[in-house]
N, C-alpha and C positions, 0 to 999 in steps of 0.2 A: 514591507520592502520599500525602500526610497525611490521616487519616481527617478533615479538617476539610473540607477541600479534595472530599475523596468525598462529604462529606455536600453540603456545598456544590451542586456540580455535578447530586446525585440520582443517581450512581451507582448502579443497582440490576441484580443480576445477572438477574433475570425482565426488564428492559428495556435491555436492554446495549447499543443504540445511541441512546438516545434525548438522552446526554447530550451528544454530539456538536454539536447543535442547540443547547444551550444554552450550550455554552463560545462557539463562534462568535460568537453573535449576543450576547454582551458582549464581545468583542472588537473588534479593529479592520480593515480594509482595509491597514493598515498591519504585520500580524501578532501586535502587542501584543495577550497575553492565548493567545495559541497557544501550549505549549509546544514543541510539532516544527517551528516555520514558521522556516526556515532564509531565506523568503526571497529563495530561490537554489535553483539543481539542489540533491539532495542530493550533498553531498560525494564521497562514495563513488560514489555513482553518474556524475556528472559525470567523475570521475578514470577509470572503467571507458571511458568511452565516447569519451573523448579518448585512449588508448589503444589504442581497439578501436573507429574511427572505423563507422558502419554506415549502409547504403543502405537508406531507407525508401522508396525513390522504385516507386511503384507496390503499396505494401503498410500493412497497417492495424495501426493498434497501440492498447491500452487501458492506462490508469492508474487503477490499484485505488485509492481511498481520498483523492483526488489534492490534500487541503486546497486548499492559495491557489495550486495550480497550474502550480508551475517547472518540474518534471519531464517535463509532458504537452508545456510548450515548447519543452524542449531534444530531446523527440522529433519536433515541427515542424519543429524546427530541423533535424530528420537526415533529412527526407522523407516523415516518415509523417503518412499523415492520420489524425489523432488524433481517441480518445472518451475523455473522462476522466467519471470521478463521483465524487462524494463522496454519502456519507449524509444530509448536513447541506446543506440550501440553501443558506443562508448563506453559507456557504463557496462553493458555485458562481455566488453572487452577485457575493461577492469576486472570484471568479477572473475574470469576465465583464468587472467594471468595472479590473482591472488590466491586461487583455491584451485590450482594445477591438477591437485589429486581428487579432488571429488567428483563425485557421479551426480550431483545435481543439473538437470539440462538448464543451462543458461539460454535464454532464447528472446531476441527482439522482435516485439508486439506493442499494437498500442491498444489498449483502453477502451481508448474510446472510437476503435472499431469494432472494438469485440474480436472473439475467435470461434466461429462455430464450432470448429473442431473442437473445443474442451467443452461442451456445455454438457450439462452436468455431468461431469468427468470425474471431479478429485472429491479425496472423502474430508479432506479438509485444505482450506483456502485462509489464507492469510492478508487482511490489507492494511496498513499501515499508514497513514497520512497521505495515500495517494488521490482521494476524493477531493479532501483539502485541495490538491494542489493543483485544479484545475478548476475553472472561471464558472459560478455559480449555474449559467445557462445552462450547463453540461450534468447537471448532477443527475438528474432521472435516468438519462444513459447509462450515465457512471455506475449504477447504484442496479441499473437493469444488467450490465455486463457483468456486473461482477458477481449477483444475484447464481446468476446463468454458468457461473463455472462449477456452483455445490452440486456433488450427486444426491442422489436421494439416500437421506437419513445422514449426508452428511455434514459438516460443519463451517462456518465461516468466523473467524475471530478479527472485529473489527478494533484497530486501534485511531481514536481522534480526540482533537480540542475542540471544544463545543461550546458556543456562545451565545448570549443572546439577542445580542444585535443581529438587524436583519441582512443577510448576506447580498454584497453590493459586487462588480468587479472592480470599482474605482477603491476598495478597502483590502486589496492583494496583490500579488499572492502572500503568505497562503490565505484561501476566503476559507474560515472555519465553519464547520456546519453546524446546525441549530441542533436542540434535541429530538426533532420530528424525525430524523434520519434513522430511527429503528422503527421507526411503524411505516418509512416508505421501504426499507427492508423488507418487512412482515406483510406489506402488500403484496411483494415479489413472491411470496411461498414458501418464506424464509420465519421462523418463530424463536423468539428471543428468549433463552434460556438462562443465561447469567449476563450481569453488568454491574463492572463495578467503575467508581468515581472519585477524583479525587482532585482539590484545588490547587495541585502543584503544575498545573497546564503554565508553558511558557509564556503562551498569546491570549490565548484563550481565558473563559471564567472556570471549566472543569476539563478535565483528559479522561475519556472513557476508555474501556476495555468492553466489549459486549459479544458474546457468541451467540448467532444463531443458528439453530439448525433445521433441514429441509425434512 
């Protein structure tokens, strides 16, 4: 991102979620003005899950970070009663007014407070670029909060770009994370059960896909 674009935004590492709120809300319902709103499932993830078709019928599932929403669908779509949040109202505004008929709880939260109340709650958890997208200092929390929403014996399906360089805030957003980020997972109580890689990462040197489970 151009440090134009940073200043822009209010980028500030002491308030590292609060720009979230304000990219949305000059954006559109249409995605115009989101850089990640595909839209659509993510790619990857949609490709995974048509693959690796899965029964949510009778089991709950959360989506970390879940912008304008596709993701949290296509897990309605597989049976799960869905919670999704995003940081940014705005954005669960969006979600609200695009998918009028679904029973997925749209609901703003942030991250990086955590929610007591979901800990390990959902049999399967979804996060998507939202680690990335927040200022390197923060990743232990990030990575403990989110650790903290799997039930026992259930699932977490991590999607990110992974680099080798060492993560700076002055080199974001988004700050990509290294590959050490599944063994600070696996420190959490969480054991990594598949991961697959591939060099078509946008920024990044690889884009993983890795599930753990608790």
């Amino acid at each position: 991102m151009s440090e134009e674009l940073r200043k822009k935004l209010g980028i500030d590492e002491s308030k590292p979620v609060d720009w979230f709120e304000k990219l949305y809300s000059e954006s559109s319902e249409e995605g115009e003005g989101v850089p990640w709103a595909n839209m659509d499932t993510h790619p990857l993830f949609k490709s995974w899950i048509s693959e690796n078709p899965i029964s949510g019928i009778g089991k709950t599932a959360l989506v970390v970070g879940c912008g304008m929403g596709d993701d949290a669908i296509e897990l309605e779509n597989a049976g799960f009663e869905v919670t999704a949040f995003d940081v940014s109202q705005t954005a669960i505004d969006f979600c609200k007014k695009r998918f009028p008929n679904s029973s997925v709880n749209f609901v703003q939260a942030d991250l990086l407070e955590g929610v007591s109340e979901w800990h390990h709650k959902f049999d399967f958890v979804l996060e998507i670029f939202t680690i990335q997208a927040l200022p390197p200092k923060y990743e232990d929390t990030l990575i403990q909060n989110v650790s903290d929403f799997v039930a026992k014996e259930g699932q977490l399906l991590v999607i990110t770009e992974v680099q080798e360089e060492k993560r700076a805030y002055e080199n974001g957003p988004p700050w990509l994370l290294n590959s050490d980020y599944i063994q600070s997972f696996e420190k959490r109580g969480l054991k990594q059960i598949f991961n697959s890689s591939n060099t078509e990462a946008e920024i990044g040197d690889e884009i993983h896909l890795t599930i753990f489970q608790r």
